[in-house]
PADREN-992514 format. One record per residue (C-alpha): residue in one letter; chain; x, y, z. Coordinates in steps of 0.2 Angstrom, whole numbers, plus 2048, in hexadecimal, padded with zeros to 3 digits. Example, Ala and Ser with C-alpha at 12.3 -4.5 7.8 and 13.67 -1.06 7.14 Angstrom:
<pts>
{pt A,A,{83E,7EA,827}} {pt S,A,{844,7FB,824}} 
</pts>
This chain:
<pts>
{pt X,A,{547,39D,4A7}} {pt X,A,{550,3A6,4B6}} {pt X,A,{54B,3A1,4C5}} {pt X,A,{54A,3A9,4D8}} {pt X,A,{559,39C,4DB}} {pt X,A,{564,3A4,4CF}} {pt X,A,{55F,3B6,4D5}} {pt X,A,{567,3AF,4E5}} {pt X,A,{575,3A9,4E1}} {pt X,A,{579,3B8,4D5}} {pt X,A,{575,3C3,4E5}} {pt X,A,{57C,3B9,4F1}} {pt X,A,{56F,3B7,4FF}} {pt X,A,{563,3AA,502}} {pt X,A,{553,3A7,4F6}} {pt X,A,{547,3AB,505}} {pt X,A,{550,3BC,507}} {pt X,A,{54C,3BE,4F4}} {pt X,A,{53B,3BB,4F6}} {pt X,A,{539,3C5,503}} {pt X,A,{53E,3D3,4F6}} {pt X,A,{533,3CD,4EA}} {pt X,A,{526,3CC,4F3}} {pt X,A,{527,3DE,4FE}} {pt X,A,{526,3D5,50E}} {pt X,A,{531,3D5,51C}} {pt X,A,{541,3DD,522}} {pt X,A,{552,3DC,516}} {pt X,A,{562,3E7,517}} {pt X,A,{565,3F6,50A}} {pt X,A,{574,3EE,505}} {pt X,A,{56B,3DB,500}} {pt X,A,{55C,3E3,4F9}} {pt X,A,{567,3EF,4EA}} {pt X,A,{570,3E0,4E8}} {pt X,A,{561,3D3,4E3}} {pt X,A,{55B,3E2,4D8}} {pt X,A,{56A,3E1,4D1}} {pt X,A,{568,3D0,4CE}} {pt X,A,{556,3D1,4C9}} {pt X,A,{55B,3DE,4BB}} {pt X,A,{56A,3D5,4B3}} {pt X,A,{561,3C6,4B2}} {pt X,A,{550,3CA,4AE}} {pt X,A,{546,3C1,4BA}} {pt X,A,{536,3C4,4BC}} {pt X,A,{52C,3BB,4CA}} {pt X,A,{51E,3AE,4C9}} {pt X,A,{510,3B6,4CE}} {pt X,A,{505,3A5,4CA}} {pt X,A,{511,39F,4D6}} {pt X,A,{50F,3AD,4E3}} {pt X,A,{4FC,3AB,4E1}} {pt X,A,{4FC,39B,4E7}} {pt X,A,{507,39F,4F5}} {pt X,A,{4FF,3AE,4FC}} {pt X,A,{4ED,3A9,4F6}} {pt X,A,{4EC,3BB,4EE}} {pt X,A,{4EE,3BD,4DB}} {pt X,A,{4F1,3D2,4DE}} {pt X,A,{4E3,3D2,4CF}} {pt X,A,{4D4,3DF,4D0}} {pt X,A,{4C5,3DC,4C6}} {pt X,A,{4B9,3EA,4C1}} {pt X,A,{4AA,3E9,4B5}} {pt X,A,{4A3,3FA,4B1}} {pt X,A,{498,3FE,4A3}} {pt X,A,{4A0,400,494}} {pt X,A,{4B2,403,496}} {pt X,A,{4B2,409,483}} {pt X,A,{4AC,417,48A}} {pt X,A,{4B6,428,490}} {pt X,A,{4AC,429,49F}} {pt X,A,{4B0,419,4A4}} {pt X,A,{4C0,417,49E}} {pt X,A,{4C6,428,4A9}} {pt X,A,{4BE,41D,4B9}} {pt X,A,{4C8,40E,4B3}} {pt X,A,{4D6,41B,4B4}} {pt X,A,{4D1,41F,4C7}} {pt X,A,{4D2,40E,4CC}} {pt X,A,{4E1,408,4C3}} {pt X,A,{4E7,41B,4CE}} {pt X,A,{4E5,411,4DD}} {pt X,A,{4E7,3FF,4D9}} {pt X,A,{4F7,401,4CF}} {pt X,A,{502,408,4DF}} {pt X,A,{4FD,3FA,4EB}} {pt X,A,{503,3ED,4DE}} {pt X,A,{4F4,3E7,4D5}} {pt X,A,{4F0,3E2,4C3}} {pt X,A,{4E0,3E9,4BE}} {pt X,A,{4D2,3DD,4B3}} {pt X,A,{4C4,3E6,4AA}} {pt X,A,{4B4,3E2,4A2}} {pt X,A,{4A4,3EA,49D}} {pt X,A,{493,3E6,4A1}} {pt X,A,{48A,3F2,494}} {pt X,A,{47C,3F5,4A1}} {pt X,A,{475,3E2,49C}} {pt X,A,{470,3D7,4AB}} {pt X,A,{47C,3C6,4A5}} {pt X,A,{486,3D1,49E}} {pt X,A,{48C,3D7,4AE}} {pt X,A,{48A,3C6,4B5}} {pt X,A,{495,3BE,4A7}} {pt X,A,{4A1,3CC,4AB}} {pt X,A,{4A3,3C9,4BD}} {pt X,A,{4A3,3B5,4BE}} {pt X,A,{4B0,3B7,4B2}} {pt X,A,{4BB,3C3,4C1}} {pt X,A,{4B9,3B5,4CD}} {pt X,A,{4BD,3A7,4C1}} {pt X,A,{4CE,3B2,4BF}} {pt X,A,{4D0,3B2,4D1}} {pt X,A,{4CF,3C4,4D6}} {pt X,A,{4D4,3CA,4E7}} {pt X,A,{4C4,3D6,4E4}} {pt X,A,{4B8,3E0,4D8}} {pt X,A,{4B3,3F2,4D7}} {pt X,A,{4A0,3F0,4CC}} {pt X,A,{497,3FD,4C5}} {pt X,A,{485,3F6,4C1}} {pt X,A,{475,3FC,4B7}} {pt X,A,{46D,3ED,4BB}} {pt X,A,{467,3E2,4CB}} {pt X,A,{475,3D6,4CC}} {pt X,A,{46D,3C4,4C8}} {pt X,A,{46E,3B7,4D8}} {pt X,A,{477,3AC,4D3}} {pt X,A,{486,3B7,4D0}} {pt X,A,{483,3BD,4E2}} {pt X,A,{486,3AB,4E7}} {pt X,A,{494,3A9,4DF}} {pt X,A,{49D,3B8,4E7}} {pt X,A,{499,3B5,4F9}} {pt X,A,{49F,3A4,4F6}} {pt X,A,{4B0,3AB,4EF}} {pt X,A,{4B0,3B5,4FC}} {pt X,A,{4B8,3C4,4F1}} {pt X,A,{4B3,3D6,4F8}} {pt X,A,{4AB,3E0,4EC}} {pt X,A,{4A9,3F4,4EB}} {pt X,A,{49A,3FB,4E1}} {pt X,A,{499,40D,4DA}} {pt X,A,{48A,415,4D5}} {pt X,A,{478,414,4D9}} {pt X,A,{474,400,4D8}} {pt X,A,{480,3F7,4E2}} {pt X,A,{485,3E5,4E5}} {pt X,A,{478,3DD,4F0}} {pt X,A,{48B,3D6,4FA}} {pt X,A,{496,3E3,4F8}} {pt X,A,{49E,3EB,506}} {pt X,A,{4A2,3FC,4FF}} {pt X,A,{499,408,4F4}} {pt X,A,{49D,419,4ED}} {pt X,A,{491,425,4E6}} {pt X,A,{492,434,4DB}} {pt X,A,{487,444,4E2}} {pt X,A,{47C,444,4D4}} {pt X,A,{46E,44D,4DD}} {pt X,A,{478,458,4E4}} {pt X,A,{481,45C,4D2}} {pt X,A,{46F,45C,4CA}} {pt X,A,{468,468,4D7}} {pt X,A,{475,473,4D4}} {pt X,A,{472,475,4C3}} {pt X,A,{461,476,4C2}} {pt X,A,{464,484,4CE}} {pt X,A,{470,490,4C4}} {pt X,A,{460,48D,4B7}} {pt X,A,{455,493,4BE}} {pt X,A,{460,4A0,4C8}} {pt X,A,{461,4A5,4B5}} {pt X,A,{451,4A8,4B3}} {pt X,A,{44C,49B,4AA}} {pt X,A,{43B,490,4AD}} {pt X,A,{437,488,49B}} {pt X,A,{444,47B,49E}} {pt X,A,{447,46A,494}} {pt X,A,{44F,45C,49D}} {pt X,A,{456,44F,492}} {pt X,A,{458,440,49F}} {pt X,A,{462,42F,49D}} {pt X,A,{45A,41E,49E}} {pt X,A,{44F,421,4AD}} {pt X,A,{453,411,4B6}} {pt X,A,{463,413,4B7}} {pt X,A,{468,41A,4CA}} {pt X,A,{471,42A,4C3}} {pt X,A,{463,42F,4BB}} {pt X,A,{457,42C,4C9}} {pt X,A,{463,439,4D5}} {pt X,A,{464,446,4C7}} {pt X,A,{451,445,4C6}} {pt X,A,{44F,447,4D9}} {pt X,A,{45C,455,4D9}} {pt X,A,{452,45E,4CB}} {pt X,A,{443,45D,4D6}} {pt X,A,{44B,464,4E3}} {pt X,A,{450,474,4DA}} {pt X,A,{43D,477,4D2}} {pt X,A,{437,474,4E5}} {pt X,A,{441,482,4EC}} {pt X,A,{437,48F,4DE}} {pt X,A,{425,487,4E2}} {pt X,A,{429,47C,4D2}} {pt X,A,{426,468,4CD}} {pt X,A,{42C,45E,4BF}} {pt X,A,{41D,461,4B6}} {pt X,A,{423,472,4B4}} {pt X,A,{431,46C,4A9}} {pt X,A,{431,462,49A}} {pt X,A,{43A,452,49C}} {pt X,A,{441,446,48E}} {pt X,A,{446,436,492}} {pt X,A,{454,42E,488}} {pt X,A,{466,426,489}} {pt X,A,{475,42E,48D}} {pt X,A,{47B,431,47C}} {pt X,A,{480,43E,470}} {pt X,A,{472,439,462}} {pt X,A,{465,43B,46F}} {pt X,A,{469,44A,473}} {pt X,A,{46A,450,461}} {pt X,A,{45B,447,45B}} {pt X,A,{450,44B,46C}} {pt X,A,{454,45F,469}} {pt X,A,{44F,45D,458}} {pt X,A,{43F,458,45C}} {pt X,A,{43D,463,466}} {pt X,A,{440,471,45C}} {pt X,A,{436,467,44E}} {pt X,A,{424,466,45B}} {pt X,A,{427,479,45D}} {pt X,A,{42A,477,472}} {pt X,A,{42D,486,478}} {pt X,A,{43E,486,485}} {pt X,A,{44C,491,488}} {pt X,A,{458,483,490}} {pt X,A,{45C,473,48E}} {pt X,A,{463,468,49D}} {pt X,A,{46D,45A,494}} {pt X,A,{46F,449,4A0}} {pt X,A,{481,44B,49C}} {pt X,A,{48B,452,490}} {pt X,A,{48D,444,482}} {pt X,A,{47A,44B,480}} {pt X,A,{47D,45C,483}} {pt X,A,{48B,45A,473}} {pt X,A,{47B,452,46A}} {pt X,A,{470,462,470}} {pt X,A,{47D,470,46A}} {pt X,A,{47F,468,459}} {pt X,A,{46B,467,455}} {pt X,A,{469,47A,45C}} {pt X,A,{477,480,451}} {pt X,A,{46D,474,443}} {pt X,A,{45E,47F,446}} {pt X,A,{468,48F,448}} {pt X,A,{463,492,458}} {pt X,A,{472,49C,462}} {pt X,A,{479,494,474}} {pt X,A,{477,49E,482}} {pt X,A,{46E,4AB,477}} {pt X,A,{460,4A1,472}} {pt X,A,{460,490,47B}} {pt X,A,{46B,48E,48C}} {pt X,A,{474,47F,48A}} {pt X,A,{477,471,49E}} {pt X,A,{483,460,49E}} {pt X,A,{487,456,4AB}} {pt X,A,{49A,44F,4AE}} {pt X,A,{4A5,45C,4A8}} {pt X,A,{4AB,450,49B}} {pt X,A,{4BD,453,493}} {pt X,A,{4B1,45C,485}} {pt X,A,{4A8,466,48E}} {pt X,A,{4B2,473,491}} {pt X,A,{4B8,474,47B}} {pt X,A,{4A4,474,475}} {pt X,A,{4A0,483,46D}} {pt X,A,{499,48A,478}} {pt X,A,{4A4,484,486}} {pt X,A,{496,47B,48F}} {pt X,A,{490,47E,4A2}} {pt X,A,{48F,46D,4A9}} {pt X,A,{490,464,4BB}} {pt X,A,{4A2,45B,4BD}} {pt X,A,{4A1,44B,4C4}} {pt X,A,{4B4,446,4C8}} {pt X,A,{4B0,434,4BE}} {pt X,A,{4C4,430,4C3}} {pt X,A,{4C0,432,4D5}} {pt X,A,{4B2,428,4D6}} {pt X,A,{4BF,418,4CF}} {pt X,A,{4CC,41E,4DA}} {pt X,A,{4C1,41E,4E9}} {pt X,A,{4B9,40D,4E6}} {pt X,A,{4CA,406,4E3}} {pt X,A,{4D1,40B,4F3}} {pt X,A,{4C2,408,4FD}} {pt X,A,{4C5,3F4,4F6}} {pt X,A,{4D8,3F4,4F9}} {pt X,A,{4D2,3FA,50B}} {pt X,A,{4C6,3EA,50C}} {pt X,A,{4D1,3DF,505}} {pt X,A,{4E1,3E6,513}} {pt X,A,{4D3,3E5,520}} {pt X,A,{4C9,3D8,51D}} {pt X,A,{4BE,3DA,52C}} {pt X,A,{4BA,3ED,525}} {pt X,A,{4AB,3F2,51E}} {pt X,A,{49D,3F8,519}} {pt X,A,{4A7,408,510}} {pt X,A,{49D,415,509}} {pt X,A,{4A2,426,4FF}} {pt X,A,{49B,433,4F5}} {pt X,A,{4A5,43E,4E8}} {pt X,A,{49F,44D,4E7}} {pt X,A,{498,458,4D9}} {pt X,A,{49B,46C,4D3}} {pt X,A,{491,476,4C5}} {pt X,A,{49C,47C,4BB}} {pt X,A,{499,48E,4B2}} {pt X,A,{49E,491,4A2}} {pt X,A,{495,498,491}} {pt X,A,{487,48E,48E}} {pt X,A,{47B,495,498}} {pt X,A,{474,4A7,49C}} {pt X,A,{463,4B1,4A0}} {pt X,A,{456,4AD,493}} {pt X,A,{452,4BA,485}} {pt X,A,{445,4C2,48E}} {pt X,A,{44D,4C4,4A0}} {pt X,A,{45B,4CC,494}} {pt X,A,{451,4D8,48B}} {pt X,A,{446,4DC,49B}} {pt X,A,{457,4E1,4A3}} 
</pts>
């Protein structure tokens, strides 16, 4: 195995002056530095980083535990964070959660047990106390996005989901339309709670309440969106748009309108919520709210690198924002059409 010492010799220059390289700290000459690259490439080595661990008491490891990194949402934050965390020299650990209490909890004991230098969490559920013990005794600075944060963490970054549910309400009823479905997403969950309150906003500007609407509650998934719109249809409800919870469901939503031959915008308009990569290729292409899911990873990530090069930093907050975003899938109801 090729050590730092043979790096030195073939470079001729001390091993702290190797090191130094290594490592990225402290001053050497243009001159010595190409030369232990040299070295470094012709040999092969590559660095302990146990070693440098121990030495620094940093393992350059980041955790995150988000909710199902199977997921393309997820896994386009997981790409935001890796944006951030990659560039500043750290590996990247990640675990899901799956919305379950110990879930979460297993996932984020087993960070600390690896010795992260820090964790970005994104929960669905009230972390359990004794996991909050162990991280303030680990003393590991933690970043939380979303709606339920950790009872210790010392940044947070949140999504405008009333904002971006507001909006779309708006260009709803801007539209004309009044008999309105919203298919929502588990209601505990802290994104559906804001998109909710956004809603309500939009109905209050027009003298309007939730009662005025007809809300399904669900799981952000395509099956519920196909199976809830088929009901719908089936009980003989009478709307003209349906406001998906995002657009997995509004996929779901499209396919059971085009099962009941019902036309989208002509018939039923058609809201998401993320401007998923899919969105924009549904037939119609769908109006949705884009949420910049990278962002929200990239962000967290950097707020932590921040925590961990500052230690006495914090608390950090940030909000990413939202836009509608206009395409096919919405347009006046059939009767504003034909009165025009």
């Amino acid at each position: 195995m090729v050590t730092i010492t043979d790096v030195s010799k073939r470079a001729g220059v001390s091993r702290s002056t190797v090191s130094r390289v290594v490592a990225g700290n402290g001053y050497v000459s243009e001159s010595k530095r190409k030369a232990i690259e040299a070295a470094i490439a012709e040999l092969g080595y590559r660095p302990n980083t146990l070693a440098q661990a121990l030495r620094s008491n940093r393992s350059n490891l980041i955790g995150a535990v988000f909710v199902d990194v199977g997921t393309p949402y997820f896994s386009n934050m997981i790409y935001g964070v890796q944006r951030a965390t990659r560039p500043a020299g750290k590996s990247l650990m990640v675990s899901s959660g799956y919305a379950d209490q110990d879930e979460e909890a297993r996932a984020i004991i087993e960070l600390v047990d690896r010795s992260c230098d820090g964790i970005v969490v994104y929960l669905e559920r009230q972390m359990r106390q004794d996991v909050v013990e162990i991280l303030r005794r680990a003393r590991i600075p933690v970043v939380s996005i979303g709606h339920n944060p950790c009872p210790i963490s010392r940044g947070r970054v949140v999504l405008d989901n009333f904002g971006g549910a507001y909006a779309a309400m708006k260009h709803l009823l801007d539209q004309g339309h009044r008999k309105i479905v919203h298919l929502s997403g588990q209601v505990d969950f802290g994104d559906t709670i804001a998109r909710v309150q956004g809603i309500s906003a939009a109905l209050a500007e027009r003298g309007m309440t939730m009662d005025d609407i007809h809300v399904v509650n669900g799981i952000f998934h395509q099956e519920f969106g196909y199976q809830a719109t088929r009901d719908l249809i089936a009980e003989g409800r009478d709307f003209t748009a349906i406001f998906a919870g995002d657009d997995d469901m509004a996929a779901g939503v499209l396919l059971a309108l085009r099962d009941a031959e019902l036309s989208v915008p002509e018939d039923v308009s058609v809201m998401g919520f993320d401007d998923a990569f899919h969105a924009k290729h549904m037939w119609p292409p769908l109006t949705t709210v884009r949420q910049p899911v990278d962002t929200l990873g990239e962000v967290a990530a950097t707020l932590l690198l921040k925590l961990l090069g500052e230690p006495g930093t914090g608390p950090l907050q940030s909000t990413v924002e939202t836009s509608l975003v206009v395409r096919a899938s919405v347009a006046p109801p059939r009767q504003a059409r034909e009165v025009a």
